[in-house]
N, C-alpha and C positions, 0 to 999 in steps of 0.2 A: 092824322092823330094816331098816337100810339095805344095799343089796345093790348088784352091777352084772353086766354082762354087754359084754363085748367080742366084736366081730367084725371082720373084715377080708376085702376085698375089693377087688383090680384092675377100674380102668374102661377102655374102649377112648374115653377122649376126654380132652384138653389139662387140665390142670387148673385153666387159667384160664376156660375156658369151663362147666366142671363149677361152678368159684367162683360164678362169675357167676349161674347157675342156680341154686345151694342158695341164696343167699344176697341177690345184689339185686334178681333176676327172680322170686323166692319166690311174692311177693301173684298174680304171671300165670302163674305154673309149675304152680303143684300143682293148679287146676283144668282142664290141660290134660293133667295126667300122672294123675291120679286122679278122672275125671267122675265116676263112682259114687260118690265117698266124699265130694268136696269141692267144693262150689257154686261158691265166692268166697272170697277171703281179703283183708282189711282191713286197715292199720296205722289202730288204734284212741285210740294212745297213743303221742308220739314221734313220728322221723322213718321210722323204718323203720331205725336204726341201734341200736347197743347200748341195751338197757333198754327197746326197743320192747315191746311189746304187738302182737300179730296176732290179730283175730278170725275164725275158721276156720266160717263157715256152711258145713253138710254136709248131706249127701242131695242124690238129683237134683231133689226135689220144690221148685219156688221159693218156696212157702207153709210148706217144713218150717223148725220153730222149734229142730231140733237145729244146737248149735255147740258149738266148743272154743275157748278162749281160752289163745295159751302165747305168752314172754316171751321175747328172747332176752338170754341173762345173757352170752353170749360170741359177739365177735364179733372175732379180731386176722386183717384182711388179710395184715398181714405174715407169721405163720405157716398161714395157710390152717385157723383155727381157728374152729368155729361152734357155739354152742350154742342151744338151746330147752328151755325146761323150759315145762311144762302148767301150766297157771293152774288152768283146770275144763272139764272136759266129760266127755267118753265114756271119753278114751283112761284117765283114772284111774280112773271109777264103775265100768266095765265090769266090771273085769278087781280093783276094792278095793285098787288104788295108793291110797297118801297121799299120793305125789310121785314124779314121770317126767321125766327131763334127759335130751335126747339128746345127746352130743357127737359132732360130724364133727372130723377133722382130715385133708385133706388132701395129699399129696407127689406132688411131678413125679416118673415116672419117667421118661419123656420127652416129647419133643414131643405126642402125643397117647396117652398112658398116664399113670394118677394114682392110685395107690394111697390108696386110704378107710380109715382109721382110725375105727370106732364105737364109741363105748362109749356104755350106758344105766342109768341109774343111778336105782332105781326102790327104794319101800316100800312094804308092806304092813301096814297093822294085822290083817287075817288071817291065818289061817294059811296060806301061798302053796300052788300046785299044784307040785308037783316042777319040772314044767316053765316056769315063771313065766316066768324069762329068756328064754327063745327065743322066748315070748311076747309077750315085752314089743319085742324084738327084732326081732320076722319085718316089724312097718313101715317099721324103717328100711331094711331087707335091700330091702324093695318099693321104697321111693322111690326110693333111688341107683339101682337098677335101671332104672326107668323114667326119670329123671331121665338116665342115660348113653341110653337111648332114644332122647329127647327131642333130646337136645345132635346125635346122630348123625344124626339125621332133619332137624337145621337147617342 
């Protein structure tokens, strides 16, 4: 059964700069905002723009053969609208996702404030844990986190 989970959360950075970082700086972002979790990231497929493919090699070890492979199905600069759904790897096997779509939508509040709009939208062929959502959830809650970090520290 398909499910989803929303969240929301204020960043202290410009929303164009937040853009730029989920979005064209992605491949050089998330192994500097998540060394633990994420080696390298590749566009594997495409330009790096809608219908891309990104290959997510993970762990710190450079010989580890764990990766994720996810898509992005939405990508409108005009609306500060971004999507990823998971191809294959951990973030579905983990946790017995059949399928995990993160969507961001971004909003100016002003010059350097940008309200994050999350929704994830995830299934289960199991039977889920109550708390499934928050679950599926608490990564993207880390990224923009770190990711306003990131933007603030440059």
């Amino acid at each position: 059964m398909a499910r989803e989970i929303k969240a929301q959360r204020t960043v202290g950075v410009g929303v164009e700069a937040l853009w730029k970082g989920m979005t064209k700086d992605l491949v050089s972002v998330m192994p500097k905002i998540m060394p633990d979790i994420v080696q390298s990231v590749e566009v594997i497929e495409g330009d790096g723009g809608l219908g891309s493919v990104l290959l997510f090699k993970l762990g710190r070890d450079p010989l580890s053969k764990r990766q994720q492979t996810e898509k992005i199905v939405e990508l409108d600069e005009s609306q500060y609208r971004f999507a990823l759904q998971v191809l294959e790897g951990p973030a579905l096997t983990l946790r017995d996702f059949s399928s995990l779509t993160t969507t961001f939508q971004l909003s100016a509040i002003s010059e350097k404030e940008t309200l994050v709009d999350m929704k994830v939208e995830y299934a289960t062929e199991k039977e889920a844990a109550a708390n499934i959502g928050e679950i599926a959830m608490q990564p993207v809650l880390s990224f923009v986190q770190l990711l306003e970090k990131l933007v603030l520290e440059s």
